[in-house]
VEXDREN-2710 file (C-alpha; in Angstrom, 1 decimal):
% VEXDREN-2710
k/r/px/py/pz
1/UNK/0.0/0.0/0.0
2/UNK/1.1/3.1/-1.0
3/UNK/1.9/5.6/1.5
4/UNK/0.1/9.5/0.0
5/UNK/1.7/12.3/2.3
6/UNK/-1.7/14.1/2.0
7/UNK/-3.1/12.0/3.9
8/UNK/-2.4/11.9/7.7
9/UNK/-5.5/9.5/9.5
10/UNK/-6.1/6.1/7.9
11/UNK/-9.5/4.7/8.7
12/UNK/-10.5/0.9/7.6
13/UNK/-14.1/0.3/7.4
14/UNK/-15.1/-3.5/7.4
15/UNK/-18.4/-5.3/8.1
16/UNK/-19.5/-8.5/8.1
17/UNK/-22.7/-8.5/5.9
18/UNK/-23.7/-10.1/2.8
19/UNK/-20.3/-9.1/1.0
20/UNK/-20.5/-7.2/-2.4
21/UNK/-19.7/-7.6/-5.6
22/UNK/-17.2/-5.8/-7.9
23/UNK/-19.6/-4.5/-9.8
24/UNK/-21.5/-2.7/-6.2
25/UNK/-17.7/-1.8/-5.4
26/UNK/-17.7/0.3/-7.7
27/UNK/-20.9/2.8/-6.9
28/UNK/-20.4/1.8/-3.6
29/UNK/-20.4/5.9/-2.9
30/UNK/-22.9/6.5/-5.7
31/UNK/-26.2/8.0/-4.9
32/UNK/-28.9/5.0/-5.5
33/UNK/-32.5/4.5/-4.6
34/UNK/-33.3/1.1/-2.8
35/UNK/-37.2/0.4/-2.6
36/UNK/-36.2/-2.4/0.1
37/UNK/-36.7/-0.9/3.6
38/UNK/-33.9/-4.2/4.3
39/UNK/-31.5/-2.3/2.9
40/UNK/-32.0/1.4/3.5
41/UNK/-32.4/3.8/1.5
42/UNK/-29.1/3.6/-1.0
43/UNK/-28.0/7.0/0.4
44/UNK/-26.2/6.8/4.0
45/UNK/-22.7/5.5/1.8
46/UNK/-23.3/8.2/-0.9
47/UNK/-23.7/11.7/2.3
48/UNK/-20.6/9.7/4.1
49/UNK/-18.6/9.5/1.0
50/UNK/-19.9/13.5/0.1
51/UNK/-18.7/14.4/3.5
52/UNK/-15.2/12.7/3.8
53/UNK/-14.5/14.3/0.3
54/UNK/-16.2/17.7/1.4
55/UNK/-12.9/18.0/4.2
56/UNK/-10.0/17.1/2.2
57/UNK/-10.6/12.9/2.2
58/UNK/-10.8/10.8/0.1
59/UNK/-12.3/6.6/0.2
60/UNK/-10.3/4.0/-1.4
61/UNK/-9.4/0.4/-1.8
62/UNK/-13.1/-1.3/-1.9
63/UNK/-13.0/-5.0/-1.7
64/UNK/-15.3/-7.6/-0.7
65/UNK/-12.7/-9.9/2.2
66/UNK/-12.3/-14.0/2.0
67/UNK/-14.8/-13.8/5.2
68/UNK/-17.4/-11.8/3.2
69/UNK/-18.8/-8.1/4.1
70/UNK/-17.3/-5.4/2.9
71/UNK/-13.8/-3.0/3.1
72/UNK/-12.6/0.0/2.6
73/UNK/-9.8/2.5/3.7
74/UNK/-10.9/6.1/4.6
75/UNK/-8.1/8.4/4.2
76/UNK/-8.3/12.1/5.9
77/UNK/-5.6/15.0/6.0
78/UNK/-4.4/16.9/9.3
79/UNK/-6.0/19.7/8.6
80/UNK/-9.4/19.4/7.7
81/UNK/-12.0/21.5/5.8
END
């Protein structure tokens, strides 16, 4: 893993739902309307990724792990906003 100097905090997200595929990985942040109250509205990943970006972060590295769920690293500066 590549180290960015822009970056100061490193935050990994995991949990151990259903798992994802690549396809989801990839509008995982994407604004998306779910008509299943099981899984929420599609919007809660879409405001969090908004708001990391909105203070200098940024989300990477989106995998699905061996033990299913999902991953990803949120990266945020020293100084932000």
């Amino acid at each position: 893993m590549e180290c960015d100097q822009r970056f100061r905090y490193r935050l990994r997200v995991t949990d151990t739902g259903y798992g994802i595929s690549k396809k989801q990985a990839s509008g995982m942040f994407q604004a998306r309307r779910s008509g299943r109250s099981l899984h929420g509205t599609g919007l809660g990943l879409y405001i969090s990724g908004q708001l990391i970006e909105a203070i200098g972060g940024r989300v990477e590295g989106v995998m699905q792990p061996l033990w299913g769920g999902a991953c990803f690293d949120v990266l945020l500066p020293e100084e932000m906003g």
